[in-house]
N, C-alpha and C positions, 0 to 999 in steps of 0.2 A: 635542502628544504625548498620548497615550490609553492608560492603560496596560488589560491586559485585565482583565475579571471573574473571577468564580468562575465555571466553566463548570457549565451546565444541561444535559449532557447526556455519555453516557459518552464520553471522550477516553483517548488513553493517554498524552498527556502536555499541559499548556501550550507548545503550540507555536507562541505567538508571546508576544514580551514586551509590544511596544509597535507599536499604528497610526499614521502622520500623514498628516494631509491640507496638503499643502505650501501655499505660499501662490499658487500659480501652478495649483495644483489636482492636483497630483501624489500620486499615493498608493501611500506605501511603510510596510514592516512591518519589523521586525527580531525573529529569534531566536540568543541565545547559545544554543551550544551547550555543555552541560554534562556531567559525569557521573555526577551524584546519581537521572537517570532508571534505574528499575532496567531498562524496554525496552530503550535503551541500551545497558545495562553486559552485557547476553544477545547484544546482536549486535554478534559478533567479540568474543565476550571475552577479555581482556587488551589488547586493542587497537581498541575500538569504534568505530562510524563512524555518524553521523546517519543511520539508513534512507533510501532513497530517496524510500517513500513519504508518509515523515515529511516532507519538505519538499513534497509533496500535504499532508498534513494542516495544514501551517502556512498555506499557500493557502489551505485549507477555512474556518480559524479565523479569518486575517486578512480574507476575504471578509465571513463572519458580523459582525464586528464591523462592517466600514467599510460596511457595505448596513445595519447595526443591525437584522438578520434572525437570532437564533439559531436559527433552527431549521432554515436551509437544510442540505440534506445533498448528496452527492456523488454525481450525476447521471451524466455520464460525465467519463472521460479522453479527451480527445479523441487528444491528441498529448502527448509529453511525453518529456524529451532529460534523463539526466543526466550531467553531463560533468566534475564533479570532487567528488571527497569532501569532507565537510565532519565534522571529528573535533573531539575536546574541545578548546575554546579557542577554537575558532573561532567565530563568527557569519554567520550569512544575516540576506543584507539584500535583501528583496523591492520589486521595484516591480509595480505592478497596473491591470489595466483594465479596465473592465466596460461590455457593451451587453447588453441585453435580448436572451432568444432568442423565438423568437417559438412559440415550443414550450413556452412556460414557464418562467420562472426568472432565469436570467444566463450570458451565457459572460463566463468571466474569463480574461484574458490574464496573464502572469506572467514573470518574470524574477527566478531567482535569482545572486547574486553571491556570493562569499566575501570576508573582511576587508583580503587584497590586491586585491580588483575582480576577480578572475578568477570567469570562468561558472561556476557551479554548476548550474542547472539551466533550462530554459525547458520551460512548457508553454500546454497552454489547455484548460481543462475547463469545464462545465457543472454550475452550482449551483442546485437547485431545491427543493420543498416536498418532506415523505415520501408526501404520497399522489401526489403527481405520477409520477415513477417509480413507484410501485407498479402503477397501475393501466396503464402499460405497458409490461406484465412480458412477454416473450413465453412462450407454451406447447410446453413441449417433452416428448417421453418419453422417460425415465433411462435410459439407455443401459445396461443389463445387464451383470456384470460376469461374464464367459464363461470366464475364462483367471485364476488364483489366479496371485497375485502368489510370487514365491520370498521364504521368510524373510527380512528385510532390519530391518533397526533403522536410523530416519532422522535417527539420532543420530548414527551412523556414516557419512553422508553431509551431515548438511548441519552447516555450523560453529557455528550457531546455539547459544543456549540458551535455557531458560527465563527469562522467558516470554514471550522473542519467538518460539519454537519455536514452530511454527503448523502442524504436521502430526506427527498422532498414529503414523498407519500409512501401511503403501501397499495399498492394496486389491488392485491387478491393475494387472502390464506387461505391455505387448505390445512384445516389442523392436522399434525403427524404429519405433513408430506410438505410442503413447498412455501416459500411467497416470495411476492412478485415486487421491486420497491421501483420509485424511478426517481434520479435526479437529474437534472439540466446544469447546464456548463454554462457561468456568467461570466462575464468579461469584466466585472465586479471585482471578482478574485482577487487574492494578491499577489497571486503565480503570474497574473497578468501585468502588472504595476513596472512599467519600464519599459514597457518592449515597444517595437516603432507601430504605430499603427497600419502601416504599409505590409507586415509583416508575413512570411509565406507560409503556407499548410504547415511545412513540419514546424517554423518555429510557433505556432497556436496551438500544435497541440495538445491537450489537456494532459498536464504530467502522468506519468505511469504509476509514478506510488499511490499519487490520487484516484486514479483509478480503482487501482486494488481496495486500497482502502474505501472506496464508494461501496463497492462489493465486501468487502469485511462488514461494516455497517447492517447491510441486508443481511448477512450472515445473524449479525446480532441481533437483530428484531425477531429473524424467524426461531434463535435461541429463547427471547423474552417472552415472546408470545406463547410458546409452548410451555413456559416453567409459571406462566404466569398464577395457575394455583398454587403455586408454592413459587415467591417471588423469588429473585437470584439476589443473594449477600456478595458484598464484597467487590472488587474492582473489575469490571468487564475487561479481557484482554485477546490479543492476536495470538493464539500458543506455537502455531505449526503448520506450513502447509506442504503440497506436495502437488507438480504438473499443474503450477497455476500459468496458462499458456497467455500474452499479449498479441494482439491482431490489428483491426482497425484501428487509425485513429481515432481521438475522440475529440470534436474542434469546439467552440463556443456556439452558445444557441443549439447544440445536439443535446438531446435527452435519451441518457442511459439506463435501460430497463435491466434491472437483476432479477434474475431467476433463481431461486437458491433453495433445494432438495436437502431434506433430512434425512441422514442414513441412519444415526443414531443420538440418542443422550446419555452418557454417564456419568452419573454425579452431577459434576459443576461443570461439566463439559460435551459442546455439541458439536460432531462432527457433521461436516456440511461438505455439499459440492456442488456446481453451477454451473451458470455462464451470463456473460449479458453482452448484447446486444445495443445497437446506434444505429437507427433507420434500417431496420432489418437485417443488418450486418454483424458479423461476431468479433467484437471488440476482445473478449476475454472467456477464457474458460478454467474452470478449478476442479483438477480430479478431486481433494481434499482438502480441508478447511478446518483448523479447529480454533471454535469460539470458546475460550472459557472463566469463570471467575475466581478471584484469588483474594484470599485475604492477606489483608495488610501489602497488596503491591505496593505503594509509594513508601512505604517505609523498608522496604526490603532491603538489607542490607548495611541500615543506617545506622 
């Protein structure tokens, strides 16, 4: 058992406790989940739930350590299922696998479980170097925002709070087809909180789950806004996604524009796909996205 370091690089929280490498060669991670993170105690507050993509980020950390690579970053999502909450008290207990890709870096294999053995999550993403993904960023032109968004406060759509709140404004909707959100990177944060000020590009930054999660968020307004004659019941969640690609960095004082296209709605669920952008650059892109509402998530399984 290995417990982790002080991290070298912005996080928004220690998301894993402890690595082991079994005797049989098994390799599993464990994080409690607590509710001393103030990210946390912003999403859903009064009744918080471990973000989705925070169990991506305990993948990322538990990777980092058991390769004893800190400085891989998150490459893409490849695939990725989450199938039950995981709230204060509970624990994820990761098991893990890793082959080489031949593109550089590692895919890692993942299976999360919660403290009864019930699924939590499975994925499989790609861990690589920060110049690796950079230097195969694709070049795209910013898509023009044509159509002024109507007044809206996304305070008043998404449940969120500071400082998981990861979208400032909405730039432009186009009802049935897109919108546009943006949020800026504060050195406020608490991913920030410890690190030297002297501190170099890679370690500033802007974590990679946050990221996604900045673009989940967009996802989810352009789901509210569309259900809006018929409001959405029940708990907003991250269900699924598929070739959510990482690019550019994303450093403090940059402001990240989400673009995020409707393919479909069914039901209580809105399939999305995207990209966003940092000074004209492709920070992220999402073949698939599914935003959708659940009732009774935080009691699920209790």
């Amino acid at each position: 058992m290995t417990a982790i370091a002080a991290p070298s690089m912005a996080i928004p929280l220690s998301a894993v406790d402890y690595v082991r490498i079994g005797a049989a060669g098994e390799l599993t991670a464990e994080k409690a989940i607590v509710t001393g993170n103030p990210y946390l105690a912003g999403h859903y507050p009064g009744r918080p739930i471990y973000p989705g993509v925070f169990v991506v980020e305990s993948v990322l950390q538990a990777t980092r350590r058991l390769l004893g690579n800190p400085e891989l970053v998150l490459a893409e999502i490849e695939s990725v299922r989450f199938q039950a909450p995981l709230l204060p008290g509970d624990t994820l207990h990761l098991t893990l696998s890793f082959t080489t890709d031949p593109d550089g870096g590692y895919v890692v294999r993942a299976r999360g479980t919660r403290a009864d053995g019930s699924a939590a999550a499975s994925m499989t993403v790609r861990a690589t170097e920060p110049y690796e993904r950079v230097r195969s960023a694709p070049h795209v032109e910013v898509t023009p925002v044509t159509r002024a968004a109507s007044p809206v406060d996304v305070r008043d759509l998404l449940p969120h709070r500071g400082p998981i709140l990861l979208a400032d404004r909405v730039v432009a909707h186009v009802p049935g087809e897109r919108v546009v959100t943006e949020f800026t990177v504060r050195t406020s944060q608490p991913c920030y909180r410890g690190l030297p000020s002297e501190a170099d590009r890679e370690v500033c930054a802007y974590p990679d789950s946050l990221v996604v999660e900045s673009f989940t968020q967009a996802c989810a307004v352009l789901f509210l806004l569309e259900r809006r004659p018929r409001p959405v019941t029940g708990t907003l969640a991250f269900g699924n996604a598929r070739a959510v690609r990482m690019f550019e960095p994303v450093l403090p004082g940059q402001t990240i524009r989400h673009e995020a296209w409707l393919d479909r709605v069914v039901g209580d669920t809105a399939l999305v796909r995207g990209r966003s952008t940092v000074d004209g650059r492709v920070c992220l892109t999402a073949g698939s996205l599914a935003v959708l509402a659940r009732d009774g998530l935080t009691v699920a399984g209790r």
